[in-house]
C-alpha positions as a Markdown table, in Angstrom:
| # | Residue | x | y | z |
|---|---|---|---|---|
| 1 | Unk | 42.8 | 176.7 | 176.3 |
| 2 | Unk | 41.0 | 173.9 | 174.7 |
| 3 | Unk | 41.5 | 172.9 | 170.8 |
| 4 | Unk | 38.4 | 174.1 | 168.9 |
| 5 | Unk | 38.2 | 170.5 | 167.2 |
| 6 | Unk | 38.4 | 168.7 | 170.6 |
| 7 | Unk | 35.5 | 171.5 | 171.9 |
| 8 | Unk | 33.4 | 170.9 | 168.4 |
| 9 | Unk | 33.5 | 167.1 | 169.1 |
| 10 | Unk | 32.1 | 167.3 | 172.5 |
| 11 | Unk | 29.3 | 168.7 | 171.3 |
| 12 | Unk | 29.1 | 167.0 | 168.6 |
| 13 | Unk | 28.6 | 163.9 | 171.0 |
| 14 | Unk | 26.1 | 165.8 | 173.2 |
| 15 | Unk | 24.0 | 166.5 | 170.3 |
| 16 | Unk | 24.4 | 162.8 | 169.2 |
| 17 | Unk | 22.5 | 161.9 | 172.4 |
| 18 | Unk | 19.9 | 164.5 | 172.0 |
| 19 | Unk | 18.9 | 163.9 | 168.2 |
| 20 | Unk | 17.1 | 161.2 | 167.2 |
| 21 | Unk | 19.9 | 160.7 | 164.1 |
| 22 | Unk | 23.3 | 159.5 | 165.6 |
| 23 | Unk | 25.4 | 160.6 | 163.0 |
| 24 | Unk | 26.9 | 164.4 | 162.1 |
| 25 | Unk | 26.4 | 165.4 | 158.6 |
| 26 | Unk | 27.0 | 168.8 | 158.6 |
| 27 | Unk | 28.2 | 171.1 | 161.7 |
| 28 | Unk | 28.6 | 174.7 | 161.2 |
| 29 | Unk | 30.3 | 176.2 | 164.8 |
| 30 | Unk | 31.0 | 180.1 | 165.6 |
| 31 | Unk | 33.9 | 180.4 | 168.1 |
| 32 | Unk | 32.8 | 183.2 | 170.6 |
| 33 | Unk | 35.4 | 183.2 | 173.0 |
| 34 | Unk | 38.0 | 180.9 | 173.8 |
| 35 | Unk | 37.0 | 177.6 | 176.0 |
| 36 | Unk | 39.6 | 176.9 | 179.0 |
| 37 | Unk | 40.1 | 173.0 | 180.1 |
| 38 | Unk | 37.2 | 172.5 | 182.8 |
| 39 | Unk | 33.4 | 172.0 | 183.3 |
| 40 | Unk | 30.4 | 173.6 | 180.5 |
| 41 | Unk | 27.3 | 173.1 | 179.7 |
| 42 | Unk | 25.8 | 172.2 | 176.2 |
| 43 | Unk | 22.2 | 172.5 | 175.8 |
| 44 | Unk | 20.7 | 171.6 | 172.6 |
| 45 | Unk | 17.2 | 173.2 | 170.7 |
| 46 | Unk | 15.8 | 170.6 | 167.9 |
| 47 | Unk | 14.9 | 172.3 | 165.2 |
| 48 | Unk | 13.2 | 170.2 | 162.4 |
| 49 | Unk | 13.3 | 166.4 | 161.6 |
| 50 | Unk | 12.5 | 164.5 | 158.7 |
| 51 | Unk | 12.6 | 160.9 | 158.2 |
| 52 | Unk | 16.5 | 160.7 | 157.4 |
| 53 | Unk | 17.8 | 164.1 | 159.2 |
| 54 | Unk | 17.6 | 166.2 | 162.4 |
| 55 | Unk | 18.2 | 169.6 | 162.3 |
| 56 | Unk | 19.3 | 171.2 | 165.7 |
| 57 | Unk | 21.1 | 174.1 | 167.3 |
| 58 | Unk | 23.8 | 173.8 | 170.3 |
| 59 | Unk | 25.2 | 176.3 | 172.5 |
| 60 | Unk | 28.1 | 175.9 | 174.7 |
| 61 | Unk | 28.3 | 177.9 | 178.3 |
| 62 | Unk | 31.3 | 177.9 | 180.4 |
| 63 | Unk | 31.0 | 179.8 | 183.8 |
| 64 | Unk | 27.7 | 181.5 | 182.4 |
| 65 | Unk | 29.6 | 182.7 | 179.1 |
| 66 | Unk | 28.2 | 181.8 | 175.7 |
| 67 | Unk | 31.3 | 180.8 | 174.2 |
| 68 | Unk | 30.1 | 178.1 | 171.5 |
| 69 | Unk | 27.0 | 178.5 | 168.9 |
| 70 | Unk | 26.5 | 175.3 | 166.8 |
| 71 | Unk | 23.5 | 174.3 | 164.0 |
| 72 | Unk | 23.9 | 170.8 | 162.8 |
| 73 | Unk | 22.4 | 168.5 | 160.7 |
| 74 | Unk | 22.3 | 164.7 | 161.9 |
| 75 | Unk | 21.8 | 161.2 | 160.1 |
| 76 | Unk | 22.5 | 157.9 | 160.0 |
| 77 | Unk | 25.3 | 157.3 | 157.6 |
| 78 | Unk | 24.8 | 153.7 | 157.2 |
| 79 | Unk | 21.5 | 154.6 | 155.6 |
| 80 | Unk | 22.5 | 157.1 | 153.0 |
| 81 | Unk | 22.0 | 156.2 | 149.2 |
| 82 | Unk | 22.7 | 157.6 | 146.1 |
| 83 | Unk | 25.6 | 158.2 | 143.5 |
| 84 | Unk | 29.2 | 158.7 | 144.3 |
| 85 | Unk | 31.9 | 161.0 | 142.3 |
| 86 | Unk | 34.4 | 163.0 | 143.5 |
| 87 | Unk | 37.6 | 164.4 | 141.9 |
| 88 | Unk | 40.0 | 164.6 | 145.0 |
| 89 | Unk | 42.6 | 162.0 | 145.5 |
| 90 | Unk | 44.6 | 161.6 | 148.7 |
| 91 | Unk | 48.1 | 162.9 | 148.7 |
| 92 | Unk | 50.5 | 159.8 | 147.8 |
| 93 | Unk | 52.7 | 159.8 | 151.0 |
| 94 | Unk | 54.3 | 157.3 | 152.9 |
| 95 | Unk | 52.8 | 154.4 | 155.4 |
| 96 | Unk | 52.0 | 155.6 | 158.7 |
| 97 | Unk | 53.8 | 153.1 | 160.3 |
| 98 | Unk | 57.3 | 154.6 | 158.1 |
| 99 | Unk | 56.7 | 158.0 | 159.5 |
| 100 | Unk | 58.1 | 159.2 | 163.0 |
| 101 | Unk | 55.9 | 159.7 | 165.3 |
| 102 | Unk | 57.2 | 163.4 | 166.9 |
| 103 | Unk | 56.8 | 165.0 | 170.2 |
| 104 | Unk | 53.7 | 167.2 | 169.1 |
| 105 | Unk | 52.7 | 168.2 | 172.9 |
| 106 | Unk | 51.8 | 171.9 | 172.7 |
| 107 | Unk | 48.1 | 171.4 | 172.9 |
| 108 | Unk | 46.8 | 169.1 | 175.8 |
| 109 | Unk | 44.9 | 167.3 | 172.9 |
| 110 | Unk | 48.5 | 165.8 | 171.6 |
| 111 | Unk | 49.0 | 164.0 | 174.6 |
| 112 | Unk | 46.2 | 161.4 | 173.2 |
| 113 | Unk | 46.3 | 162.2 | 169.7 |
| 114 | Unk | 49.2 | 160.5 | 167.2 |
| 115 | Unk | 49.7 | 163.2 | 164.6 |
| 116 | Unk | 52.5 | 162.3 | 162.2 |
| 117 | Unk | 53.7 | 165.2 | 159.9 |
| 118 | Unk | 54.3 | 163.8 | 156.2 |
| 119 | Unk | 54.4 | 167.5 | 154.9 |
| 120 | Unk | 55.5 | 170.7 | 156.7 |
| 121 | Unk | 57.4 | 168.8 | 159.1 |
| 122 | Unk | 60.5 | 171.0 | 158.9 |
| 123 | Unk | 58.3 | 174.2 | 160.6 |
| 124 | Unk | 58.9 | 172.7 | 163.6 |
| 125 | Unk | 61.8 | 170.9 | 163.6 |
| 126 | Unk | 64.0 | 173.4 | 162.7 |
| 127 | Unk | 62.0 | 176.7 | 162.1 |
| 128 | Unk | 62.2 | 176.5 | 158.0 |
| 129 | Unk | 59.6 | 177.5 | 155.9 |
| 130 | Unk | 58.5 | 175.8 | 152.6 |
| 131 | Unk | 55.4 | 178.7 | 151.5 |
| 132 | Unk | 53.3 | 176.0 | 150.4 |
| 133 | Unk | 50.3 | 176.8 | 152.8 |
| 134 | Unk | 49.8 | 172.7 | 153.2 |
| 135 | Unk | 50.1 | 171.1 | 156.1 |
| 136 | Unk | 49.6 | 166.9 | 155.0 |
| 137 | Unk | 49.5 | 164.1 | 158.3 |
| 138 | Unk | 48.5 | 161.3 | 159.8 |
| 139 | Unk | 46.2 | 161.3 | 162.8 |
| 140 | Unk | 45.2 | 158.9 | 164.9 |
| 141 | Unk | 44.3 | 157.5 | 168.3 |
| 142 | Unk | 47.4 | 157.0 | 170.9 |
| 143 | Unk | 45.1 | 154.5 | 172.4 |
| 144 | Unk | 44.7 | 152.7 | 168.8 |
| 145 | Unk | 40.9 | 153.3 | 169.1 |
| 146 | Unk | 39.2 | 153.6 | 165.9 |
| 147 | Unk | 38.2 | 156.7 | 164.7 |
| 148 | Unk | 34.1 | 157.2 | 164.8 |
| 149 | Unk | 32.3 | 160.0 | 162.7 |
| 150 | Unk | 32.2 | 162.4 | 165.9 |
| 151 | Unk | 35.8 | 161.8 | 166.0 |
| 152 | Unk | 36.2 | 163.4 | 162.5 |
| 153 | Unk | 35.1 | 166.7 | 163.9 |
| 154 | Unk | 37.8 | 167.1 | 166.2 |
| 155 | Unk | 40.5 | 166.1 | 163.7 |
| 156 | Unk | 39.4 | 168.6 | 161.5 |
| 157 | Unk | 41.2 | 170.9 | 163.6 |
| 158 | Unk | 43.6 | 169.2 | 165.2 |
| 159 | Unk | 46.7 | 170.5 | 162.9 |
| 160 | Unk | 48.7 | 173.3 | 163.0 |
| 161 | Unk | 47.4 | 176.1 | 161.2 |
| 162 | Unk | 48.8 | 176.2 | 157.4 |
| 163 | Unk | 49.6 | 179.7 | 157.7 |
| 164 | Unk | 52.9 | 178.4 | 159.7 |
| 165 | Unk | 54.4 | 177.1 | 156.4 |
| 166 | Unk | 54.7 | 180.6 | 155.1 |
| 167 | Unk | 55.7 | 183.2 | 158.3 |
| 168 | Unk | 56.5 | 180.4 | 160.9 |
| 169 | Unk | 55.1 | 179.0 | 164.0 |
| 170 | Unk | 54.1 | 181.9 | 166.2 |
| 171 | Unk | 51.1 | 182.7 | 168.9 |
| 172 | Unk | 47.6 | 182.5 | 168.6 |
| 173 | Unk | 45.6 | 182.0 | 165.6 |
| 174 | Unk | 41.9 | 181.7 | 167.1 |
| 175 | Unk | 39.3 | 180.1 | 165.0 |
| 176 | Unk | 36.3 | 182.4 | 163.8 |
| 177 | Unk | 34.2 | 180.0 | 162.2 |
| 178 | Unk | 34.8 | 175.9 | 161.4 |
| 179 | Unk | 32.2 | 173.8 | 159.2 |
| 180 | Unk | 32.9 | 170.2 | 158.9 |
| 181 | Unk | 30.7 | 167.9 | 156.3 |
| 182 | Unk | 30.8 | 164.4 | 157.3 |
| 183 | Unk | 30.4 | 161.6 | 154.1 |
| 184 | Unk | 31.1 | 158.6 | 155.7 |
| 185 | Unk | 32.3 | 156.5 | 158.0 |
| 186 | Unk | 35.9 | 156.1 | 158.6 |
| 187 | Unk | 37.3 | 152.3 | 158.5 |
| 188 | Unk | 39.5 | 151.5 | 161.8 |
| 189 | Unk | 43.1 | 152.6 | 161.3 |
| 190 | Unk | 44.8 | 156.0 | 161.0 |
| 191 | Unk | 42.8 | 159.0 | 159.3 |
| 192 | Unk | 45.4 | 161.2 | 156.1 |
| 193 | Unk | 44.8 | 164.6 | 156.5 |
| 194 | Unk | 45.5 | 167.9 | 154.1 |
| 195 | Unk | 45.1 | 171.2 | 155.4 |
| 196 | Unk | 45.5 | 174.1 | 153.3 |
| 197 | Unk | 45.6 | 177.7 | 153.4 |
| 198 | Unk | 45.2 | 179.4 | 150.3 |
| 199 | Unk | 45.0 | 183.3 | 151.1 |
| 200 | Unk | 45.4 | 185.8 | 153.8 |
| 201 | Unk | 43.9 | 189.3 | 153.4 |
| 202 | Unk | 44.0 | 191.3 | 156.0 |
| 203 | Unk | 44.7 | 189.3 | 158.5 |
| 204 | Unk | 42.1 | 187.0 | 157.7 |
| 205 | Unk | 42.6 | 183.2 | 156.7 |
| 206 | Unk | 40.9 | 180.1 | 155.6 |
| 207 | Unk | 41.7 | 176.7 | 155.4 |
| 208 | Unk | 40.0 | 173.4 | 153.5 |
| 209 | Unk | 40.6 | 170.4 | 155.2 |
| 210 | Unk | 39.8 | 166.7 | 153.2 |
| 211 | Unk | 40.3 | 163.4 | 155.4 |
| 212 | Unk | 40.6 | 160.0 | 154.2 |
| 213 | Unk | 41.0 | 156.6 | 155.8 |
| 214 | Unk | 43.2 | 153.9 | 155.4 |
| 215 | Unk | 40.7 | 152.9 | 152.4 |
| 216 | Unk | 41.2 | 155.6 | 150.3 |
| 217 | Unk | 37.6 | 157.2 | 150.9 |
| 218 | Unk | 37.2 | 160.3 | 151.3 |
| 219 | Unk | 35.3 | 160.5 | 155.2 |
| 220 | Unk | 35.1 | 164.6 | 155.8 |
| 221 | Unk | 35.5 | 168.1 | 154.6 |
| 222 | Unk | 36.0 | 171.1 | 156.7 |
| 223 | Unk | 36.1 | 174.9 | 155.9 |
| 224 | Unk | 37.2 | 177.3 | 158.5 |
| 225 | Unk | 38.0 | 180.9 | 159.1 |
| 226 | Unk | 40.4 | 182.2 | 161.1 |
| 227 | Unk | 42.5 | 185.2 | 161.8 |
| 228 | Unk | 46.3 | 185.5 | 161.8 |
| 229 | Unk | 47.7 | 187.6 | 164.8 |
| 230 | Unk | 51.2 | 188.2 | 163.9 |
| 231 | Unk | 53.8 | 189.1 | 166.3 |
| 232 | Unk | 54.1 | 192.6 | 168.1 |
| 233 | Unk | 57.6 | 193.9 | 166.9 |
| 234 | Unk | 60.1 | 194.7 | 169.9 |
């Protein structure tokens, strides 16, 4: 099946084409039903425009199946204006370039993405668990292209659910709902990550996700909920 992030992104770029605004600013997505690798369709309804932001909806078919329902908001982020504040710093971890890059190849989308674990590493390597509910990495283009604004919703969920630190890596944990806020554009180089997981009840999960580039800025925020499908016991 397809990553949600990667699926998000593709529309993301189709609605980029459609709007008259090239930029995401905020994307809310409902996750229907899974997406398999192959051919869909994404057709886009405008919904309102002002001078600075087009509001639009996007659904995403797949052999006739709704399976994707998308409302957006799009600008141009070279334009935007105004204040900045913010109270979030970026995890001090170290250089990309001193952390391994690992054989992270059970999605199709880490055979072109470079995701370098700097925290919760060890859930995968040797099945340990640290209960922290924080997954922190760097992501980044195999190809060493730089990372675009679409790109930012697709590596909003591009790592491993949080929710691994604390009962281990097991089967599917399918994606309900993902917003991802978009606050600038990223500077070329490899994107920090932190993706955390603060509750489960009932089965049900959420995790915040902040991005930074190699500036320091803070480029995107993303909420989503999913649900945690443990294990049948034998």
């Amino acid at each position: 099946m397809a990553n949600g992030g990667y699926v998000l992104a593709l529309v993301g770029r189709v609605l980029s084409a459609a709007l008259n605004q090239p930029d995401p600013l905020s994307v809310n997505a409902f996750f229907l039903a899974p997406v398999a690798l192959g051919e869909v369709e994404v057709t886009v309804e405008s919904l309102s425009e002002t001078r600075s932001t087009h509001f639009a909806s996007a659904d995403l078919r797949q052999d006739g199946q709704l399976k994707l329902r998308a409302t957006a908001a799009y600008t141009d982020l070279d334009k935007l204006q105004g204040p900045d504040w913010t109270s979030v710093s970026p995890p001090q971890v170290p250089a990309f370039d001193d952390v391994p890059s690992p054989a992270m190849s059970h999605l199709e989308i880490h055979q072109s993405i470079d995701l370098r674990m700097v925290q919760g590493a060890e859930v995968f390597a040797d099945g340990q668990t640290n209960g922290s509910g924080e997954f922190v990495a760097w992501l980044a283009h195999k190809d060493g292209a730089a990372p675009g604004p679409i790109d930012l919703l697709m590596f909003a969920d591009i790592m491993p659910p949080p929710i691994f630190t604390i009962y281990g890596a097991f089967g599917w944990v399918p994606t309900v709902e993902l917003t991802v806020q978009v606050r600038r554009k990223p500077s070329a180089g490899p994107l920090l990550a932190r993706h955390t997981t603060r509750q489960v009840t009932r089965g049900v999960a959420e995790t915040d996700t902040e991005i930074w580039d190699t500036e320091g800025d803070l480029v995107a925020v993303a909420r989503q909920t999913y649900k945690v499908r443990m294990p049948k016991a034998d």
